[in-house]
C-alpha positions in Angstrom: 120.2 110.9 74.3 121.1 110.0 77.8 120.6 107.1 79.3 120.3 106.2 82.9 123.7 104.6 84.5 123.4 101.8 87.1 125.3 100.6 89.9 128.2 98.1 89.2 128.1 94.4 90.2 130.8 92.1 91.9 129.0 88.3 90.0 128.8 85.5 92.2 129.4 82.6 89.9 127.7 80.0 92.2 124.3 81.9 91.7 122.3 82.6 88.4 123.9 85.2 86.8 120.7 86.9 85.1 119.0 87.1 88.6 122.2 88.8 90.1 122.0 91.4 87.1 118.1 91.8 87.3 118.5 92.4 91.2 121.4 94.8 90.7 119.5 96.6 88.1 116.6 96.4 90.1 118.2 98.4 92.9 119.6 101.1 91.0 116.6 101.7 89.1 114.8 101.8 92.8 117.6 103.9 93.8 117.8 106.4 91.2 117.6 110.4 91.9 114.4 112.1 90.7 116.5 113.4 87.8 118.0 110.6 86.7 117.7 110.0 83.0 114.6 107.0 82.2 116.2 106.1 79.5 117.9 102.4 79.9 121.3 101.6 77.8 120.9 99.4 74.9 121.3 95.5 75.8 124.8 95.3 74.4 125.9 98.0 76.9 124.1 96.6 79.7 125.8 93.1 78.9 128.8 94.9 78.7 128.6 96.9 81.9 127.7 93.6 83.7 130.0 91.6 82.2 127.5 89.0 80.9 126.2 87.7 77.6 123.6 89.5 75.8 121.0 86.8 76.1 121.6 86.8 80.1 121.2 90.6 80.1 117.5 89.7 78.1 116.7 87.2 80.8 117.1 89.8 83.2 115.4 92.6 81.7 112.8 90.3 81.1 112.1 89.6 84.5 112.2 93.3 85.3 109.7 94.4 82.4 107.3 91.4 84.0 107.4 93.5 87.3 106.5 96.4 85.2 110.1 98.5 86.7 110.6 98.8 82.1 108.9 98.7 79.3 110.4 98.0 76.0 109.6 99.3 72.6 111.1 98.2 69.2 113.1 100.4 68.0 112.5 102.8 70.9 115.1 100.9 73.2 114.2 100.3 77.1 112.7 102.9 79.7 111.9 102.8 83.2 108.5 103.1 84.6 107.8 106.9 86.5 105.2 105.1 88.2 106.8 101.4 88.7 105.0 99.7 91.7 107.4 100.2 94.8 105.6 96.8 96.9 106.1 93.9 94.7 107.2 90.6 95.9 111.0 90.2 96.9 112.5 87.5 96.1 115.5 86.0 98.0 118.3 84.1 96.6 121.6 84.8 98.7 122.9 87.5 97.1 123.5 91.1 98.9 122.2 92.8 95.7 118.6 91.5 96.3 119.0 92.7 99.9 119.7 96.4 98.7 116.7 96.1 96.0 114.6 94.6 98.8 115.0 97.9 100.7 115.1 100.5 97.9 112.7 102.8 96.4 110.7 104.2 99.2 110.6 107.5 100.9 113.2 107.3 104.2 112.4 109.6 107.3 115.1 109.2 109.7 113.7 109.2 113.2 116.4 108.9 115.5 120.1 107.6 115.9 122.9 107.1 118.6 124.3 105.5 121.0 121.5 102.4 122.3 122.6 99.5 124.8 122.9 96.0 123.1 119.7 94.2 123.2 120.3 91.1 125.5 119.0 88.8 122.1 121.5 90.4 120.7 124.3 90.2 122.5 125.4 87.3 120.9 126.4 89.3 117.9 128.2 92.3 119.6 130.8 90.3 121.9 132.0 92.4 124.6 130.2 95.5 123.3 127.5 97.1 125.9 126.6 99.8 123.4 126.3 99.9 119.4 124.7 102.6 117.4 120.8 102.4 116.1 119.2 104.1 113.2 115.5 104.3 113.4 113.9 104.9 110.4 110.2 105.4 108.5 110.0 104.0 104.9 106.9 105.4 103.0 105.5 104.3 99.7 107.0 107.7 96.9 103.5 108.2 96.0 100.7 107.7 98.7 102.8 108.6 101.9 101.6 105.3 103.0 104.2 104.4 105.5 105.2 100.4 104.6 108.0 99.7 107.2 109.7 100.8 110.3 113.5 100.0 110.4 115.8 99.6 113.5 119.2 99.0 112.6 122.0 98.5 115.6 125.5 99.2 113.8 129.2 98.6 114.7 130.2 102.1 116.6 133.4 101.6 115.1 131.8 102.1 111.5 128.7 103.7 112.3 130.8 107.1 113.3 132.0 106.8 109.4 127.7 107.3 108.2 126.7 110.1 107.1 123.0 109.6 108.2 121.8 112.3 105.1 123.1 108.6 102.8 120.6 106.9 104.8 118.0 109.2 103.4 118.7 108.0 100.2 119.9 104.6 100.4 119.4 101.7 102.6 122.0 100.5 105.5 123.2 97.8 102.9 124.0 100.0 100.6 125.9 102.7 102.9 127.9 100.3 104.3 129.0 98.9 101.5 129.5 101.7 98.9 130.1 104.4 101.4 131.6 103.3 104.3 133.7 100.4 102.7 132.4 97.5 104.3 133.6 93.9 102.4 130.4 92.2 103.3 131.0 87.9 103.0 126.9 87.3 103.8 124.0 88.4 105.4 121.9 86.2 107.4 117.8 86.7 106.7 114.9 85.5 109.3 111.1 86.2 108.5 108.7 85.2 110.6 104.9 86.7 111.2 104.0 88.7 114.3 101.1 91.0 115.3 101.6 94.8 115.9 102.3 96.4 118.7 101.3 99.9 120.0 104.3 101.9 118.4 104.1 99.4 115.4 100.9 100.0 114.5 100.9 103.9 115.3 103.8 103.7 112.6 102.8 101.4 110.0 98.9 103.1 110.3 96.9 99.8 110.6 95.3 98.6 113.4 96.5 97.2 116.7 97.6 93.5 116.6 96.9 93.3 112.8 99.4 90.6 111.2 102.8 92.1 110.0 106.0 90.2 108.4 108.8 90.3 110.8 112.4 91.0 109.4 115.4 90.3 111.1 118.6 90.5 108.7 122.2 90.4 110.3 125.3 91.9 108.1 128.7 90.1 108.4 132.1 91.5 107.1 134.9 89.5 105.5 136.7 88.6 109.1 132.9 87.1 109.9 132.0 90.1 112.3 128.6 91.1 112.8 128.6 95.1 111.6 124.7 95.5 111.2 121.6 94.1 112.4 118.6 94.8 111.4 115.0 94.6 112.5 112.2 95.3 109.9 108.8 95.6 110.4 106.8 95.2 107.3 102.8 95.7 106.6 101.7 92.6 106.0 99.0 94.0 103.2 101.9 95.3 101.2 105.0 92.7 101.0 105.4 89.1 100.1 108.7 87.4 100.7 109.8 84.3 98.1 113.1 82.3 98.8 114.7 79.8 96.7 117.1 77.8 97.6 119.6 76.2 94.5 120.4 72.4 95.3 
């Protein structure tokens, strides 16, 4: 039978290895094409494919089958849920791979993108740059419609002329700049903070005026330290929760 295939993973030995492999997981299974098979490897291949021991690869399936993404059956093997719940609580630990989960598994209408002048707040990040490309986009939940968040992301030019904007249709900025376009991100800098809608906000996200939202601002960094992507997320505040943990 075949059996779904995820993405690979570069570990980052300074952070738990089964939450890098659950996150990674996460996103691919988030990710995946309508067609894609539901059928999960067996535990010694997805150890094998992560690189990891088989009781870390349990930890993190664990963790995903207690978000209800999988369910596991004895002698079955491991599947992923049709109908997994898209909203669930993301949870924040430093690594790039919880970033691309964070945004993954929604329906993407691409609004608008092109050339936009810096924002002065964000000038910081863009030295000597008057323009950079933004992407505008509409997440909606797969199976309501319900729209969830409203994306603006203000790119590089330099690499935004090398997206294919059909890529960010089905995966997030993150994602496409780091599988697609090549980018060797180092870190990416998150802020959350809570705010109340404004007009276009609310016309977008369908709730009412001035109704509490979460706030996202997340800012990309390449290898040489460069600022290549930032993003501003707004999120309904009915249907996300944001954890972080921070390892001493």
């Amino acid at each position: 039978m075949t059996t779904f295939a995820p993405d690979s993973l570069a570990l980052n030995r300074k952070l738990p290895l089964w939450y890098q492999v659950s996150q990674s997981l996460r996103a691919s299974i988030l990710g995946r094409s309508p067609e894609a098979p539901l059928r999960l490897p067996t535990e010694d291949a997805l150890a094998a494919h992560y690189g990891v021991s088989v009781l870390t690869m349990r930890q993190a399936l664990k963790e995903l089958e207690a978000e209800g993404l999988i369910s596991r059956h004895r002698r079955r093997g491991t599947f992923i849920e049709p109908s997994a719940q898209r909203g669930a609580p993301v949870r924040l630990l430093g690594s790039v791979d919880a970033i691309v989960a964070q945004q993954s598994g929604m329906t993407t209408e691409l609004l608008e993108h092109g050339p936009t002048t810096v924002p002065p707040e964000l000038s910081e990040y863009f030295p000597g740059l008057a323009e950079v490309t933004g992407f505008r986009r509409l997440r909606s939940d797969e199976e309501t419609g319900e729209p969830t968040n409203h994306a603006h992301n203000y790119v590089h030019p330099d690499l935004a002329a090398l997206i294919d904007p059909a890529d960010l249709l089905r995966s997030p900025m993150t994602k496409v700049l780091r599988d697609a376009v090549g980018v060797r991100i180092s870190r990416i800098t998150d802020t959350v903070e809570a705010r109340l809608a404004d007009p276009d906000t609310a016309r977008l996200l369908q709730v009412p005026l001035l109704s509490p939202i979460l706030h996202y601002t997340g800012i990309t960094y390449d290898e040489d330290g460069r600022a290549v992507d930032v993003a501003r997320i707004h999120y309904r505040g009915d249907r996300f929760s944001f954890t972080v943990t921070l390892e001493a």
